[in-house]
C-alpha positions as CSV (number, residue, x, y, z in Angstrom):
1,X,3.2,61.0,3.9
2,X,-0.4,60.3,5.7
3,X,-1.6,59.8,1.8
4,X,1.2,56.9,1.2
5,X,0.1,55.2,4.4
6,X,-3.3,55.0,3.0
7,X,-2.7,53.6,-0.2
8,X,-0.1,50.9,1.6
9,X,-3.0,50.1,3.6
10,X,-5.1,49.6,1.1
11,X,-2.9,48.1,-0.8
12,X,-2.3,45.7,1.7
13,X,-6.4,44.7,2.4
14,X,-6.6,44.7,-1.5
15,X,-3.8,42.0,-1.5
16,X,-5.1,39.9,1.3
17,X,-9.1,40.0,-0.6
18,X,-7.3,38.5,-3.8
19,X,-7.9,34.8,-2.3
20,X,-11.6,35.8,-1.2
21,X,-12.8,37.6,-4.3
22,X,-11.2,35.3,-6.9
23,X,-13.0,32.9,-5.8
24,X,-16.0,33.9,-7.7
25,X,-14.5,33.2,-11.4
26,X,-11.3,31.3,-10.1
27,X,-11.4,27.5,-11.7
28,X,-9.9,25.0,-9.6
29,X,-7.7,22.6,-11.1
30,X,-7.7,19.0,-9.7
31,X,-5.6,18.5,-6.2
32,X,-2.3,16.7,-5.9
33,X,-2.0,16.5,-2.1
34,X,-2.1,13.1,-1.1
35,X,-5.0,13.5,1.2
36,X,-8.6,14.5,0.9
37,X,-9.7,18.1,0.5
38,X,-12.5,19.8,2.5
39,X,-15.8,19.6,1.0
40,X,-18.3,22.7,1.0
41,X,-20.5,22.7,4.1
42,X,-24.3,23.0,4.6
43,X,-25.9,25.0,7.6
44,X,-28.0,22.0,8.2
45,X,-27.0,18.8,9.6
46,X,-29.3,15.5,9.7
47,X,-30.7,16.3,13.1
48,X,-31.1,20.0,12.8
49,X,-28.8,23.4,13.1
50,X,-25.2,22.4,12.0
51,X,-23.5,24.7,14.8
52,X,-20.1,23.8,13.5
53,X,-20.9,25.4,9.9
54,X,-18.3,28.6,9.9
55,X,-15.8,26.5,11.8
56,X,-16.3,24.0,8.6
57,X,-16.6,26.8,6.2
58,X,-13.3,28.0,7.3
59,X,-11.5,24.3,7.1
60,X,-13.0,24.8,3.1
61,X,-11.2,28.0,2.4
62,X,-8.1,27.2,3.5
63,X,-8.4,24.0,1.2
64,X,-9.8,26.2,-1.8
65,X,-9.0,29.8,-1.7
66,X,-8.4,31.0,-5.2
67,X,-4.3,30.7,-6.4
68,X,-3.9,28.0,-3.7
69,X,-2.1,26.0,-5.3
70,X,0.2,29.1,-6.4
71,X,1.0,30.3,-3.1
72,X,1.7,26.4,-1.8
73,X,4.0,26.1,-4.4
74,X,5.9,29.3,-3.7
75,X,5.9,28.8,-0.1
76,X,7.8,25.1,-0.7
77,X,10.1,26.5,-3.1
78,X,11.2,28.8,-0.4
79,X,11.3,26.5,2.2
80,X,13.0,23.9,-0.3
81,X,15.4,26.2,-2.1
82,X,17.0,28.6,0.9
83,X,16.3,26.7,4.0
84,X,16.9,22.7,2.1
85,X,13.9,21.5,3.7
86,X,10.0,20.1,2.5
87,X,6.6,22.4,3.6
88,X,4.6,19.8,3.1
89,X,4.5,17.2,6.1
90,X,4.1,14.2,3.8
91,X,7.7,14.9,1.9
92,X,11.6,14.7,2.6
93,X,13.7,17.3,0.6
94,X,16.8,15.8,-0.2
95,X,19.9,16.6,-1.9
96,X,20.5,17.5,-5.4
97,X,16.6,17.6,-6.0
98,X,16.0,14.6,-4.5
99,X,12.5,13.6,-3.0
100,X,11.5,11.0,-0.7
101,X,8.3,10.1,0.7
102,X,7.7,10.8,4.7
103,X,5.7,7.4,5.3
104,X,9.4,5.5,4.3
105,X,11.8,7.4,7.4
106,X,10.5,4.6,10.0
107,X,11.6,1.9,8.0
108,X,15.0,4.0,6.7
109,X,15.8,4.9,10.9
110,X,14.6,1.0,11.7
111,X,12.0,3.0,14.4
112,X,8.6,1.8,15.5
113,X,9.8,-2.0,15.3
114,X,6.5,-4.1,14.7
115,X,6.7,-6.8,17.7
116,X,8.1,-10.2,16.8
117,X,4.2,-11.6,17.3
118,X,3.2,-9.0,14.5
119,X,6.0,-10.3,11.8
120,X,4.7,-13.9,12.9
121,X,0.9,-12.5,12.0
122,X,2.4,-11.4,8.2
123,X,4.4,-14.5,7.4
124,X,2.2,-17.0,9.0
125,X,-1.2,-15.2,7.2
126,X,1.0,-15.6,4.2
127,X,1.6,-19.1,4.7
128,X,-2.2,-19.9,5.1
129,X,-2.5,-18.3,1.7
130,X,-0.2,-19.9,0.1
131,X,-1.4,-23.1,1.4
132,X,-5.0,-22.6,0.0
133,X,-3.6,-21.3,-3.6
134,X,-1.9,-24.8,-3.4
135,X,-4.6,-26.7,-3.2
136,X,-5.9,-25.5,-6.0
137,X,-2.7,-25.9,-7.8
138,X,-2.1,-21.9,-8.0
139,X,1.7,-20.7,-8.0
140,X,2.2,-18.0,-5.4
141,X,4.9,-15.3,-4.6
142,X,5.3,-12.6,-2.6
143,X,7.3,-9.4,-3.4
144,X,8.4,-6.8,-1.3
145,X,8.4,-3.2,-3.3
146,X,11.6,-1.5,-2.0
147,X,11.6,1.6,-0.5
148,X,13.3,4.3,-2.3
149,X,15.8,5.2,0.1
150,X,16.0,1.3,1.1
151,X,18.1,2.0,-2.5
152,X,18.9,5.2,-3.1
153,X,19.4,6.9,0.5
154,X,22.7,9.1,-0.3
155,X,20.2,12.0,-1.0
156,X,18.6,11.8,2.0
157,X,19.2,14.6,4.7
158,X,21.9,14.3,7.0
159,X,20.5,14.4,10.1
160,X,18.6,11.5,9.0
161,X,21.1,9.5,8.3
162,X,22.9,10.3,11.3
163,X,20.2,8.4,13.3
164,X,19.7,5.5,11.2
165,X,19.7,1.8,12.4
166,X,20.2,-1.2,10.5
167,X,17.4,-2.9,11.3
168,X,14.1,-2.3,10.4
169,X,10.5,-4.3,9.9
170,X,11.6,-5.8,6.2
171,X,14.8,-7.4,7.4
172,X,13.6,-9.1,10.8
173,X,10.8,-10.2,8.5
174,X,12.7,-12.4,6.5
175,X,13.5,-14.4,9.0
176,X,9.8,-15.7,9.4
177,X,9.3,-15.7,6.1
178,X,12.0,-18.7,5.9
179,X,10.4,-20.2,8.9
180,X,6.9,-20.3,7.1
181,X,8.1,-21.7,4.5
182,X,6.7,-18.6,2.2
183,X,7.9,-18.2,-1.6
184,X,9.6,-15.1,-1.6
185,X,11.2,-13.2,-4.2
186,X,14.1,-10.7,-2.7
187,X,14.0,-7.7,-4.9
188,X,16.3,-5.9,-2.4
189,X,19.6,-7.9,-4.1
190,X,18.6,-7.6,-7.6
191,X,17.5,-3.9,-7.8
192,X,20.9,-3.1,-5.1
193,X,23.2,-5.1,-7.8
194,X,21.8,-2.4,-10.6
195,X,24.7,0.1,-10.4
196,X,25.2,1.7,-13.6
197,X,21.4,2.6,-13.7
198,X,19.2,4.1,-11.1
199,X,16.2,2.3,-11.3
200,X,14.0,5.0,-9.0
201,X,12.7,8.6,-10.3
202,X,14.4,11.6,-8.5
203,X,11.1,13.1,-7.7
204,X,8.7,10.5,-7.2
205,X,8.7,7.5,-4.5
206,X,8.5,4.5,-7.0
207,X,10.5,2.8,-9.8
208,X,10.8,3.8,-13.3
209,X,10.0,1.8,-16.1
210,X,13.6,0.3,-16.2
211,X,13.2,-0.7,-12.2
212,X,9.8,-2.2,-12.9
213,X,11.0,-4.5,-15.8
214,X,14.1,-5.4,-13.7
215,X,11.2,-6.7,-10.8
216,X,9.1,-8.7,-13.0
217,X,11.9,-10.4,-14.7
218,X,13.1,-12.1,-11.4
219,X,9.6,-12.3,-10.4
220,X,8.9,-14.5,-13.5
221,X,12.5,-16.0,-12.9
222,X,11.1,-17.4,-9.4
223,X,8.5,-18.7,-10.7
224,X,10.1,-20.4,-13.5
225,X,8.0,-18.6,-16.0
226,X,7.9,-18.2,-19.9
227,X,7.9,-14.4,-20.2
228,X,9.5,-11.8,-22.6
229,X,13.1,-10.0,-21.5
230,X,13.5,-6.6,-21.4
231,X,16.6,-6.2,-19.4
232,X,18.4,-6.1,-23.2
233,X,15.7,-4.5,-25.0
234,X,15.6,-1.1,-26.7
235,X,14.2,1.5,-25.2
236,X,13.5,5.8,-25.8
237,X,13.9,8.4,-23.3
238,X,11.1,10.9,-23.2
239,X,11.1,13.4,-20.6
240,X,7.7,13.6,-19.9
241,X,7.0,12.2,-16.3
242,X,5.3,14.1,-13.6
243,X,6.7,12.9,-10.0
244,X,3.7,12.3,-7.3
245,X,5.8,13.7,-4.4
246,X,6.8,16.9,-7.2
247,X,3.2,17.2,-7.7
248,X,2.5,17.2,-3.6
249,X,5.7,19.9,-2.9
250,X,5.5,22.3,-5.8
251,X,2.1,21.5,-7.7
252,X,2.0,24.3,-10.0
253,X,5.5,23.8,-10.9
254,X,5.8,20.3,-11.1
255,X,9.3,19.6,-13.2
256,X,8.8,16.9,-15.8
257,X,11.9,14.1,-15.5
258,X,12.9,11.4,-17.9
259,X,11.1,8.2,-18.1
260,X,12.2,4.9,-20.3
261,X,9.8,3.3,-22.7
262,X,10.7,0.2,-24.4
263,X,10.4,-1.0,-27.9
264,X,8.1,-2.5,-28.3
265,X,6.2,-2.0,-25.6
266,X,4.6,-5.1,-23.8
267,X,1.9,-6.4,-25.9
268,X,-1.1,-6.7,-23.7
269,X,-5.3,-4.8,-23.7
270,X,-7.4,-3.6,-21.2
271,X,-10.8,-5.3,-21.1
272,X,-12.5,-2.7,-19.1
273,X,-11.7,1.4,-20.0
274,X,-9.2,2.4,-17.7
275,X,-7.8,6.1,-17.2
276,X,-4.5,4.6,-15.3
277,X,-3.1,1.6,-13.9
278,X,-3.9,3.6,-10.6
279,X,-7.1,2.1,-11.3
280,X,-8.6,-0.2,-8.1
281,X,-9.5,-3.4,-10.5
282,X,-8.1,-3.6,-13.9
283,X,-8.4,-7.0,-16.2
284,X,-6.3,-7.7,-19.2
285,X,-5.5,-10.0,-21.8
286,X,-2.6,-10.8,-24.2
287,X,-2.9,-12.8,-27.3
288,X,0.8,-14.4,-26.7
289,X,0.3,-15.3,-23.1
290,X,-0.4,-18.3,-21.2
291,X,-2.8,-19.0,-18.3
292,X,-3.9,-16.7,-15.7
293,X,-2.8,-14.2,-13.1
294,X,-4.1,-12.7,-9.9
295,X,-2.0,-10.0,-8.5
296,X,-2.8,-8.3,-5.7
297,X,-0.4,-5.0,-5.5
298,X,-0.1,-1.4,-4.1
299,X,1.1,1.7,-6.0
300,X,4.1,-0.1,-7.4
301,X,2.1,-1.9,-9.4
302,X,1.6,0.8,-11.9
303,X,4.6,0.5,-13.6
304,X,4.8,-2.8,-13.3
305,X,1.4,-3.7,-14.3
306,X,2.5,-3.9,-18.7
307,X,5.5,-6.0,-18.1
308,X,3.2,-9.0,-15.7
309,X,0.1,-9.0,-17.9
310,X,2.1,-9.9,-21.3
311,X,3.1,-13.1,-20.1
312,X,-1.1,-14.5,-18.9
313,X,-3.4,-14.7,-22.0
314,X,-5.5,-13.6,-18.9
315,X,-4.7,-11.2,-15.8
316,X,-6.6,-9.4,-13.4
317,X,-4.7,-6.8,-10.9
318,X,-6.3,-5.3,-7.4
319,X,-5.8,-2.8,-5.2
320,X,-8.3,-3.7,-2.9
321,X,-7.1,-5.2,0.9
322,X,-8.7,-7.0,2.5
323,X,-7.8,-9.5,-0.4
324,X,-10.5,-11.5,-1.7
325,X,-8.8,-15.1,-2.4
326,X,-12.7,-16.0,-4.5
327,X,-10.8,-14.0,-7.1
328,X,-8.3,-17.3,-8.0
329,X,-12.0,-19.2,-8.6
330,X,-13.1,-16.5,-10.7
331,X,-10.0,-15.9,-12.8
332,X,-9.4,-19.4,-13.3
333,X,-6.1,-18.5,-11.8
334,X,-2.6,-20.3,-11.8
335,X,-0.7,-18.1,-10.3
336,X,-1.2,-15.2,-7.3
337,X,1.4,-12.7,-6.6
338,X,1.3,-10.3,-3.5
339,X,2.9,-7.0,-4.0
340,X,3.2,-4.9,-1.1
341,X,5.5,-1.7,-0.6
342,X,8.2,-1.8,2.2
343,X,6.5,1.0,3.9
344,X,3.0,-0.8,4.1
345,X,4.1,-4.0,6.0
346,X,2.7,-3.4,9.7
347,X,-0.5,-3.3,7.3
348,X,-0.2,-7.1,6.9
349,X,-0.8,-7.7,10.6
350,X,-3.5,-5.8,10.8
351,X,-6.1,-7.1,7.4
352,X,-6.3,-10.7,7.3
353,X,-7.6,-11.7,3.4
354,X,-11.0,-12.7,3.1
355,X,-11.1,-16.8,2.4
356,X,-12.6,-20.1,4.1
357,X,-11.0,-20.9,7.3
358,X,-9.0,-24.0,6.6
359,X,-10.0,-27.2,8.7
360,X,-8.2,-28.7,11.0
361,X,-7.8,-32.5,12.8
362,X,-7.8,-33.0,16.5
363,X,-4.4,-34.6,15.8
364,X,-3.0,-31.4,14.1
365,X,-3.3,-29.8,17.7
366,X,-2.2,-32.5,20.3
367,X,0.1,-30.0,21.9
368,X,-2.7,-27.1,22.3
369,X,-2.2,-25.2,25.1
370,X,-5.4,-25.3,26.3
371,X,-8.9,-24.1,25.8
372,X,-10.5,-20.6,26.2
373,X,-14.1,-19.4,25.6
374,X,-14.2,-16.3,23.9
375,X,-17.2,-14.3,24.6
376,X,-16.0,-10.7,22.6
377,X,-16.8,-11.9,19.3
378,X,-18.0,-10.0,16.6
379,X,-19.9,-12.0,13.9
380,X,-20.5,-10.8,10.3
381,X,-22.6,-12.0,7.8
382,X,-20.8,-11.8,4.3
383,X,-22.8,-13.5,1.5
384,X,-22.2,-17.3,1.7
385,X,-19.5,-16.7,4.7
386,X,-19.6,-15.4,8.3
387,X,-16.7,-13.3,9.5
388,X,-15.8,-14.3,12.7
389,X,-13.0,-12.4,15.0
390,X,-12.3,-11.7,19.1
391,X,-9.5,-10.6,20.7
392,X,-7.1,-12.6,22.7
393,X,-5.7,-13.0,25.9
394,X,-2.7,-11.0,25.5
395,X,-0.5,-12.5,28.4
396,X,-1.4,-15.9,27.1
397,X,-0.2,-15.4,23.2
398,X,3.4,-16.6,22.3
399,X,5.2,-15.8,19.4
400,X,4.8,-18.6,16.8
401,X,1.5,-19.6,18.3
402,X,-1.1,-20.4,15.6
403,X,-4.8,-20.0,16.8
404,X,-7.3,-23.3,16.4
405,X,-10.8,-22.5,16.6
406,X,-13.5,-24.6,17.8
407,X,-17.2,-23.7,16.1
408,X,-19.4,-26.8,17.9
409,X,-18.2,-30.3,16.6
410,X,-15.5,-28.4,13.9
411,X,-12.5,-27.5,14.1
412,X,-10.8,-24.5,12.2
413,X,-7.5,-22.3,12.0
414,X,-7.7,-18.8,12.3
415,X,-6.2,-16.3,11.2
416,X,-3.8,-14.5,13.6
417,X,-3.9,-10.1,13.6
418,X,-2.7,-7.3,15.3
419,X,-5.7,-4.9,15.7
420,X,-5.0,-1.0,15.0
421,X,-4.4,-0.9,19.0
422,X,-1.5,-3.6,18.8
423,X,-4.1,-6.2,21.0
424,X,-4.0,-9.7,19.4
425,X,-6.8,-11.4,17.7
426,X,-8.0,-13.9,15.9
427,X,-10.1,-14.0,12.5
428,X,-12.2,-16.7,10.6
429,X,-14.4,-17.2,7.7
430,X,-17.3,-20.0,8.1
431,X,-20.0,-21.0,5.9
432,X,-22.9,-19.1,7.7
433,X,-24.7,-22.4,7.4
434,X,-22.2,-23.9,10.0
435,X,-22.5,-21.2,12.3
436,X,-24.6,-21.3,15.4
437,X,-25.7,-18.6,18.1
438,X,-25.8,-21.5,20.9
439,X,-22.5,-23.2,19.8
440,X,-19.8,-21.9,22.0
441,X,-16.5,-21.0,20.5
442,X,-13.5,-22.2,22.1
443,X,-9.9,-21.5,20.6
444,X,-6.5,-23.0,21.6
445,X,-3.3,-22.3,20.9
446,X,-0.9,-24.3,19.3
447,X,2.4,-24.9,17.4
C-alpha cells in the first residue's frame, strides 16, 4: 500500500512539472486572446536591480507554460459544456453554441448610459466633420456597426435578458444625430428586416460576408452611389471560417463555420502587401470604379472592406483614431465614411479627429454666455498644427453648448470631449504660426 502512495505521489509531481519541463522543446503557437501576453523579464531594470523580476517571471509562465493553450481550452469546454457558461472574462456562452462578445452586454442591458452632454460631444464632433468634408465638396456618412445581439439576442443567456432595458447609448443617439443635422445611414432597420438569413456568424462578434454586402449596399444607396449588387448574386458556401470569440474560448479547438463567398468576387487590388483586412492602413484600387474613398472603420470593416473598394478607382481604409481628416487632401477624396461598432460609441466623446479648427465670426456667437480664461491648457506641437485642449468648468457646460475659442484677435470652434474621467473639455487644432505664449485664451459658450 505505502508503495502505491509513492508512485501516486510521484505521479502527481510528475504531472504538475509537465508545464515546467516542456517548456524547453514546447513551440508556442501564436495567441488568440484578445489581449497582450506577458513578455519575458530581465533581472535588470534602467535604473538598476529589477526587484520585481520573479513576481514578473511568474506573470510570464502563467501566460506561456507549455500545453497552455490545451488546458484553456479544456477548462472552457467544461465550464461551457456542463455548467453553460464562458471561462474567459471577455466572452458570453449562449445557447445552442452561440457566442457573444462581453464588451456588447452594456449596450444589450441599456447600463452605463453615456450622459446627454457626451451624445452631444459624438453628434456635434460629427457635424464639425461633416462640415469640413463639405467644404471641400467630400460626401460623408456615418454608419453604426450593429451589435450582434442588437440582432441576434435570443441566444443570449437568460438571466441577461431578464435585466435588459430598452434603451441604450445607440438609440438616445439618434436623436442628436437628427438635431446635427448628420448623414446617417440606419443599418439597424435593414439588417433587422433580413429574416430568412442570419447575417451574423454563431461564433464570432461580426457579420458574415452576406451581412457585410447587405451594409454597403444601403450605404452606397444613401449616398446615391453607382456600385455593383450583390444582394441577388451567386454565391458558395465553404465552411472554412474561424470565429475570433471561438478562437478566445476554446483556441485549440476552434470549430470552423460556414462562410458565403460570392461569385465573382468584388473586383478590387491591394496596392500595398497586406496579410488581412485587419491591417491598420490598407489602399486599393479597382479598374471599374470611380473616384475616391476615405473610410475610417473598426473591426467591421474587414468584411466589408471588398464590397466598398469596388465601387472607387481609388480607396484608402484606417483603423487609426484619432482620425486624421489630411487624409481627404491626400486621397483626393470624394467621399468619407465613418464606421464605428455599437459597442465603441462612448469612444466618440472621448477622441476628437485631428483637423484645423474651423473659424468663427463674432456674429456667429452673439448669444455667448460669457467669457472664461482657461489657464489648464495643454499645448502640443504636431507638424504644421498645435493641439490645443483644457478642461471646462463643469457646472457651467449645458447640453448643446458648443465651445468658441478665442487665440488673441481669432476666433475658433472647438471641439467638445468627454475626458476618460467624464470631465468636459475642449480641443483645437491651430496653425502653430498663429499661436502665441502671451496671447490669452478665452472660450465662451454658445448655441
Amino acid at each position: 500500500m505505502k508503495k502505491w502512495k509513492i508512485l501516486y505521489i510521484i505521479l502527481f509531481f510528475a504531472l504538475c512539472m509537465i508545464p515546467s519541463v516542456c517548456l524547453l522543446f514546447y513551440q508556442e503557437s501564436a495567441s488568440t486572446e484578445n489581449r497582450t501576453l506577458a513578455v519575458f523579464p530581465s533581472p535588470k531594470s534602467d535604473t538598476g536591480w529589477n526587484f520585481d523580476y520573479m513576481k514578473e517571471l511568474g506573470t510570464w509562465f502563467e501566460d506561456h507554460f507549455a500545453f497552455r493553450k490545451e488546458f484553456v481550452t479544456l477548462n472552457d469546454c467544461l465550464m461551457a459544456k456542463v455548467f453553460g457558461v464562458s471561462a474567459n472574462e471577455s466572452v458570453i456562452a449562449g445557447k445552442n453554441g452561440w457566442l457573444y462578445y462581453k464588451d456588447s452586454l452594456k449596450d444589450y442591458q441599456g447600463t452605463d448610459l453615456l450622459k446627454e452632454r457626451q451624445l452631444f460631444d459624438i453628434a456635434h464632433t460629427l457635424s464639425m466633420v461633416q462640415d469640413y468634408a463639405g467644404e471641400k465638396g467630400v460626401r460623408f456618412a456615418f454608419v453604426i456597426a450593429p451589435n450582434k445581439n442588437s440582432l441576434y439576442g435570443d441566444n443570449m443567456p437568460y438571466y441577461y435578458r431578464l435585466l435588459r432595458n430598452e434603451t441604450n447609448n445607440r438609440k438616445r443617439l439618434k436623436k442628436f444625430l437628427k438635431s446635427e443635422h448628420i448623414s446617417y445611414v440606419d443599418l439597424f432597420t435593414r439588417l433587422g428586416q433580413e429574416s430568412d438569413t442570419v447575417l451574423y456568424h454563431e461564433r464570432d462578434s461580426h457579420w458574415n460576408n452576406r451581412g457585410a454586402a447587405i451594409a454597403a449596399e444601403e450605404i452606397f444607396r444613401y449616398l446615391d452611389r453607382e456600385h455593383p449588387s450583390y444582394v441577388d448574386r451567386d454565391y458558395n458556401i465553404r465552411q472554412d471560417f474561424e470565429g475570433d470569440l471561438d478562437a478566445m474560448l476554446f483556441p485549440a479547438a476552434i470549430q470552423k463555420e460556414k462562410e458565403l463567398y460570392y461569385v465573382p468576387s468584388p473586383e478590387f487590388e491591394y496596392i500595398e502587401e497586406v496579410e488581412s483586412n485587419f491591417e491598420p492602413k490598407i489602399h486599393t484600387v479597382s479598374k471599374s470604379g470611380k473616384g475616391s474613398l476615405v473610410m475610417y472603420r473598426d473591426s467591421f470593416g474587414n468584411a466589408l472592406l471588398p464590397f466598398m473598394a469596388e465601387p472607387f478607382s481609388r480607396a484608402y481604409f484606417s483603423r487609426g483614431v484619432p482620425y486624421q481628416l489630411k487624409d481627404l487632401d491626400e486621397c483626393e477624396a470624394d467621399t468619407l465614411v465613418i464606421e464605428r461598432a455599437e459597442r465603441f460609441l462612448p469612444d466618440m466623446a472621448e477622441n476628437p479627429p485631428v483637423m484645423p479648427a474651423p473659424r468663427l465670426a463674432k456674429s456667429d456667437i452673439e448669444a455667448a454666455r460669457g467669457y472664461m480664461e482657461i489657464t489648464d491648457m495643454e499645448r502640443t506641437v504636431q507638424g504644421d498644427y498645435t493641439k490645443i485642449r483644457g478642461t471646462l468648468p463643469q457646472d457651467k457646460i449645458q447640453t448643446y453648448d458648443r465651445i468658441a475659442v478665442y487665440m488673441g484677435q481669432d476666433l475658433y470652434e472647438a471641439f467638445p470631449y468627454s475626458d476618460e474621467n467624464g470631465k468636459e473639455g475642449f480641443l483645437l487644432y491651430v496653425k502653430t504660426e498663429q499661436w502665441k505664449e502671451d496671447n490669452p485664451c478665452r472660450v465662451a459658450l454658445f448655441q
